[in-house]
C-alpha positions in Angstrom: -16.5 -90.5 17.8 -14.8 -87.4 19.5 -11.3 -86.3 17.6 -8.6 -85.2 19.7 -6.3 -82.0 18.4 -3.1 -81.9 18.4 -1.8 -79.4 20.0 1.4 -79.7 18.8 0.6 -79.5 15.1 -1.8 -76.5 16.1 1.3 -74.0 17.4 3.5 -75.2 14.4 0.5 -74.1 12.2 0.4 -71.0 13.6 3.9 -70.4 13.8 4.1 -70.5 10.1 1.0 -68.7 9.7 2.9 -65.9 12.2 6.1 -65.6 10.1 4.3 -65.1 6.9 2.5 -62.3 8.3 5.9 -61.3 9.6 7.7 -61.3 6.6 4.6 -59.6 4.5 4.5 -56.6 6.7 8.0 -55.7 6.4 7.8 -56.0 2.7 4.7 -53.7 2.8 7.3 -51.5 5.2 10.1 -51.2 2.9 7.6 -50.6 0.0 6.3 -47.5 1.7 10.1 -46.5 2.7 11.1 -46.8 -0.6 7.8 -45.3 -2.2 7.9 -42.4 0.4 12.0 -41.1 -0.3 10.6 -40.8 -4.0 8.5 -38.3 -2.9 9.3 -34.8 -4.2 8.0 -31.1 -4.1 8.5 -28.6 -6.6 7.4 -24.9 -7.1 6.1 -23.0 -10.0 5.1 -19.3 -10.7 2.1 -18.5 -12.2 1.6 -16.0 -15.2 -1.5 -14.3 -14.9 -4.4 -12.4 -12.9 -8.5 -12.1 -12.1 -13.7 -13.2 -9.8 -16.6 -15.1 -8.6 -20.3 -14.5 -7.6 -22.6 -17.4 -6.9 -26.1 -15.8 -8.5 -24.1 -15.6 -12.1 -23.5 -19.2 -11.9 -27.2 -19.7 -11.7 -28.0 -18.0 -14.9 -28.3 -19.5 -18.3 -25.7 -17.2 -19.6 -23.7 -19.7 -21.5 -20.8 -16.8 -21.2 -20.3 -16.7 -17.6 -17.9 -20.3 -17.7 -17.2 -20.2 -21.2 -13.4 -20.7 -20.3 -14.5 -23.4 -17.3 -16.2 -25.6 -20.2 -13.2 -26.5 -21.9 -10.8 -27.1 -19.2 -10.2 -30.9 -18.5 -11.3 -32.2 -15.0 -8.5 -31.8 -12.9 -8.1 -28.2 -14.0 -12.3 -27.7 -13.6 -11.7 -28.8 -10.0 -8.9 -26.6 -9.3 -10.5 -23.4 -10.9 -14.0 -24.2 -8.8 -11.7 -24.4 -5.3 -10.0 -21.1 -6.4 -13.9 -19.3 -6.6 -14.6 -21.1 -3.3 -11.3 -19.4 -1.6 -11.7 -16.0 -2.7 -11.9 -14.8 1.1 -8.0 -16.7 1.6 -6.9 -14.8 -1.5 -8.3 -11.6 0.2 -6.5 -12.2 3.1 -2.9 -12.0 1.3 -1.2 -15.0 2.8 -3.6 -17.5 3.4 -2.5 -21.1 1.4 -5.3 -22.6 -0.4 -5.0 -26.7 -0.5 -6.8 -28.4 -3.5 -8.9 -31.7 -3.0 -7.8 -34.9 -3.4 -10.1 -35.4 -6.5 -7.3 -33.2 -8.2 -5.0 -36.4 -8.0 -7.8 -38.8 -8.6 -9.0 -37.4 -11.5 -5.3 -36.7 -13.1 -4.9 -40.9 -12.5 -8.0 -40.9 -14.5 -7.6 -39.3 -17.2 -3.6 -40.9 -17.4 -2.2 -37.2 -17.0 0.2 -36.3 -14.7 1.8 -32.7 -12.6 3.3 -32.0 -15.7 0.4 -31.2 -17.3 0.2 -27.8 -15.7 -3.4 -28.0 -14.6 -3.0 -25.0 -12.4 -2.1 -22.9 -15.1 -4.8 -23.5 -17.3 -7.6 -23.3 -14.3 -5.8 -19.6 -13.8 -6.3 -18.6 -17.1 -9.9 -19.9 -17.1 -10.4 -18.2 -13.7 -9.3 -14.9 -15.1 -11.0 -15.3 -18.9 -14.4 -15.3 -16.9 -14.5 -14.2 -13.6 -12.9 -10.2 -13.2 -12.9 -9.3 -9.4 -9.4 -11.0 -8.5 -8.1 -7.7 -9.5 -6.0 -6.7 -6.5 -4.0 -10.1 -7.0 -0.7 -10.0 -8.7 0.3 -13.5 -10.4 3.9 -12.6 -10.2 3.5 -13.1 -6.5 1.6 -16.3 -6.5 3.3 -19.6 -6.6 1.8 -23.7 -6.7 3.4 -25.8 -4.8 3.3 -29.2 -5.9 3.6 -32.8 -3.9 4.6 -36.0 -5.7 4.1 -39.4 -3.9 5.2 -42.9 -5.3 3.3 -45.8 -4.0 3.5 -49.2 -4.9 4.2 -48.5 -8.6 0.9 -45.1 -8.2 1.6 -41.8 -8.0 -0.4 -39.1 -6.1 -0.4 -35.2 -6.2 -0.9 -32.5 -3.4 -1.4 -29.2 -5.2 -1.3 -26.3 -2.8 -1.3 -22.5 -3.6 0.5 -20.0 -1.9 2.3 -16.8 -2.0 6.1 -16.7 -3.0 8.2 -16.4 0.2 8.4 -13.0 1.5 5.4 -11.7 -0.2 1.6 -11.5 -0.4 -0.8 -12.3 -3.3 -1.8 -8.7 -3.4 -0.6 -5.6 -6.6 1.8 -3.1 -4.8 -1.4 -0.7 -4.5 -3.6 -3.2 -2.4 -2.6 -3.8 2.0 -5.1 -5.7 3.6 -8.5 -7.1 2.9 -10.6 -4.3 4.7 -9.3 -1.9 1.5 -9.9 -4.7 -1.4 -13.4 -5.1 0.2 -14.1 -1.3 -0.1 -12.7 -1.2 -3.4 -15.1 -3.9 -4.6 -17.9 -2.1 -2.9 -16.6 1.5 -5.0 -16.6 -0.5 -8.6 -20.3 -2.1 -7.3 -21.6 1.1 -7.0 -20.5 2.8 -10.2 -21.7 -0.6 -12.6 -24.9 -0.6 -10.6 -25.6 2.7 -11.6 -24.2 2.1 -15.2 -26.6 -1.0 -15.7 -29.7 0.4 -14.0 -29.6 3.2 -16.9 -29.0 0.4 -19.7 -32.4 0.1 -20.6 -34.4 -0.9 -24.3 -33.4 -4.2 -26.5 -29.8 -6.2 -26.2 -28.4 -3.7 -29.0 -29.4 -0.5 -27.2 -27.9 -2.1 -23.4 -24.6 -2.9 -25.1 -24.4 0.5 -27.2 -25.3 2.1 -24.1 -22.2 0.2 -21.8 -19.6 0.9 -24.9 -20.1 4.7 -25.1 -20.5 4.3 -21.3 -16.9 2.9 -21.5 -15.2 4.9 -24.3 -16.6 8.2 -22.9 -15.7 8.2 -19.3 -12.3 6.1 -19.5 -9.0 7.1 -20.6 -6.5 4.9 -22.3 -3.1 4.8 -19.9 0.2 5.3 -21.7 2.0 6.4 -18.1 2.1 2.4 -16.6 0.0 3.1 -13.8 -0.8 0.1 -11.1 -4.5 -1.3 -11.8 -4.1 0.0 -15.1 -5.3 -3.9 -16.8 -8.4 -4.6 -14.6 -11.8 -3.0 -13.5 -10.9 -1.0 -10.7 -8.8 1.1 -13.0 -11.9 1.4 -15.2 -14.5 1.6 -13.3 -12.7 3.7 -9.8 -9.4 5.9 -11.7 -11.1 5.4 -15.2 -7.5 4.9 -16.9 -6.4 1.8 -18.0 -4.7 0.2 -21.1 -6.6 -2.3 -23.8 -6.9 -5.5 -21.0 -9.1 -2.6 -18.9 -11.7 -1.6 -21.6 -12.3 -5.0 -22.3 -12.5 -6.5 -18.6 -15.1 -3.6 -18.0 -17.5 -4.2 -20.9 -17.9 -7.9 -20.1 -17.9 -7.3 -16.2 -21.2 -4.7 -17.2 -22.6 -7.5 -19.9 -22.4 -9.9 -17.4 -24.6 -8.1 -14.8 -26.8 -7.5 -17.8 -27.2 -11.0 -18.2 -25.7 -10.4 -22.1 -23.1 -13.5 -23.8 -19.4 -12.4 -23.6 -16.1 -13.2 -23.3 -12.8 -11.9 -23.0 -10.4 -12.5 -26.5 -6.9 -12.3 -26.4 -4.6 -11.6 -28.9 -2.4 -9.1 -31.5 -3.8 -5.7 -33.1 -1.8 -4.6 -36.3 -2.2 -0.9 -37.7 -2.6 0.5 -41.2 1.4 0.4 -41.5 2.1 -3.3 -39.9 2.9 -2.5 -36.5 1.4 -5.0 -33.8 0.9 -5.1 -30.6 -1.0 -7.4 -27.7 -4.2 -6.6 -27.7 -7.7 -7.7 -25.7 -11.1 -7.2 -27.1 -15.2 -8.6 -27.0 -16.8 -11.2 -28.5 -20.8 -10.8 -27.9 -23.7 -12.7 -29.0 -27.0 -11.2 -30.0 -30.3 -12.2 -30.1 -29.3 -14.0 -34.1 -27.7 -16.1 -32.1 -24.3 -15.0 -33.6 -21.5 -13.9 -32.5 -20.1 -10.4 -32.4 -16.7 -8.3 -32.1 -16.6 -5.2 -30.0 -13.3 -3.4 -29.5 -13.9 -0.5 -27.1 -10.2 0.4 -26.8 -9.8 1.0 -30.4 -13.1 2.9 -30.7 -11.6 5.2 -28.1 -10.7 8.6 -30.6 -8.1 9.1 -28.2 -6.7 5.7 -28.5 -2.3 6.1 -28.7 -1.7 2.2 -29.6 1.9 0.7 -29.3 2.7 2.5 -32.5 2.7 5.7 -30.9 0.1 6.8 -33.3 -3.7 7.8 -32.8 -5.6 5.5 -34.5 -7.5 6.3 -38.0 -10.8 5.7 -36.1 -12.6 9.2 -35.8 -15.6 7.7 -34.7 -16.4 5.2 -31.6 -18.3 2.9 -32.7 -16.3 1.7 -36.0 -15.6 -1.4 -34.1 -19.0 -2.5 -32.7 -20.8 -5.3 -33.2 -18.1 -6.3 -36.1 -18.2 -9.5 -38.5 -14.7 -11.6 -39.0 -14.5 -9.9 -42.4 -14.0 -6.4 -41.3 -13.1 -7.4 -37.7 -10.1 -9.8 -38.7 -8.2 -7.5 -41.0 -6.4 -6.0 -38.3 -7.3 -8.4 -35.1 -5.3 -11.8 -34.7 -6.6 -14.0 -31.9 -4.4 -16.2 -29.6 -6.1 -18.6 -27.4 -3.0 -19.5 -25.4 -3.8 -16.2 -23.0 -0.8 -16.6 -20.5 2.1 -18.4 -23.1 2.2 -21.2 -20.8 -1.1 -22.8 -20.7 -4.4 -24.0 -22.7 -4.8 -23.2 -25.6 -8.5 -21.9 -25.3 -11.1 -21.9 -28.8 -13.0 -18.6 -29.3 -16.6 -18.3 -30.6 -16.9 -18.8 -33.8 -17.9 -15.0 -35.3 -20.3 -14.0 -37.9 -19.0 -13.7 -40.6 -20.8 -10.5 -41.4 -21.2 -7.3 -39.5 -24.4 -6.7 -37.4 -27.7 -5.4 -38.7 
């Protein structure tokens, strides 16, 4: 037997089917409206400065991301798009826009913009990579996007230079000259390292008095005077410099080492913000190397020459010599992670 339709009851059926669909879409409308006028932007500075070459990422130097290994995942993505930019940074203006994976992973991990991400994938970025230094962090500036949606919120993270200004230190114009400075401090290392020769002791002895002999500690202020073109090209820079330099040449050398920030006190109290080494020899321990202070000619905050007549009387230290006048902050910029040195030897080096 053949059923008739009805056609009647068909278009009612559909009709109600219609207005549902109706009615859902303009609740999904007035969701988005009201999801979308949450939406906000805000703007933050950054405080601080620094480089990136593929082949040391290759090597089992477990130095070369030491500061990249601790950072959470949003953070790990943002410092590996900041490597992947360096041309944009070069070019002064250029905005660099982070992945979406930033946001995905913040949902994650249950963290949100306030968590400062950025800031702590800077600091990384400048604890172990050292040729950013023609950029000046006062004039860089992270723009951040908030989005509401349905009860989810989303981030768009985009860096850029304050208004009016370019990522570049007053002494770097354009990227032609930052690409012949890199090319000057290439030069120079490549000739330093090529003549650091014999066992890990002998190449790191040989870099130090490299350092301590040819550079001069700056008390006049001048521009470049924290990075490794004032070491390596006007060979006068302040503490930030003689450290920057020695792990720079250690890293080419293929030698464990990191940046430490933190306070220097002298025989009468005084203290002052200080940067130094941590190295790791062949023990397998890890040693303190302060090349500013082994300077002769060292003038400290104090305004007095240190007692160190010799330059190597803080080589290759132990935290119970070492530690008597060095205080270690892992909070490098004031405003982000708080990052955990290696663990030194407790002895000096034999």
């Amino acid at each position: 037997m053949k059923y008739i339709k009805n056609p009647k009851r068909n278009e009612r059926g559909i009709s109600v089917v219609l207005l549902i669909l109706i009615i859902l879409i303009v609740f999904i409308c007035f969701i988005i409206y009201t999801s979308l006028t949450g939406e906000n932007e805000s703007q933050v500075n950054i405080s601080y400065e620094n480089y990136y070459d593929e082949e040391y990422l290759e090597t089992e130097n477990e130095a070369i991301r030491y500061y990249y290994n601790q950072l959470e995942e949003p953070a790990k993505i943002m410092y590996t798009t900041i490597l992947e930019n360096i041309e944009k940074l070069k070019s002064g203006i250029e905005t660099i826009e982070f992945p979406s994976s930033v946001s995905d992973s913040i949902k994650e991990i249950g963290g949100s913009e306030e968590n400062n991400y950025f800031q702590s994938a800077w600091d990384a970025v400048a604890l172990d990579n050292l040729n950013l230094f023609y950029v000046d962090t006062n004039n860089l500036s992270i723009a951040t996007k908030t989005t509401s949606l349905l009860g989810y919120k989303s981030y768009d993270f985009t860096l850029e230079p304050q208004s009016g200004k370019t990522y570049y230190n007053s002494f770097f114009t354009n990227a032609e000259q930052i690409n012949q400075a890199i090319n000057e401090i290439e030069q120079i290392t490549n000739e330093i390292v090529a003549n650091a020769t014999g066992s890990r002791y002998d190449k790191i002895l040989y870099v130090h008095d490299w350092i301590v002999d040819n550079v001069e500690y700056d008390n006049d202020n001048t521009i470049n005077n924290d990075n490794i073109y004032g070491t390596f090209v006007n060979k006068k820079v302040v503490c930030e410099g003689y450290a920057e330099a020695l792990k720079y040449l250690l890293d080419k050398l293929n030698i464990p080492c990191v940046l430490v920030y933190g306070n220097g006190y002298d025989d009468e109290g005084n203290v002052e913000a200080h940067a130094w080494n941590y190295v790791k020899m062949e023990d397998g321990n890890w040693y303190a190397i302060d090349t500013t202070w082994d300077d002769p000619l060292y003038i400290g905050g104090s305004n007095s020459i240190t007692q160190n007549l010799y330059k190597h009387t803080y080589f290759l230290k132990g935290s119970k010599s070492f530690n008597r006048n060095h205080v270690s902050d892992g909070d490098v910029s004031g405003t982000g992670q708080d990052f955990k040195y290696p663990e030194l030897s407790e002895n000096d080096y034999n």
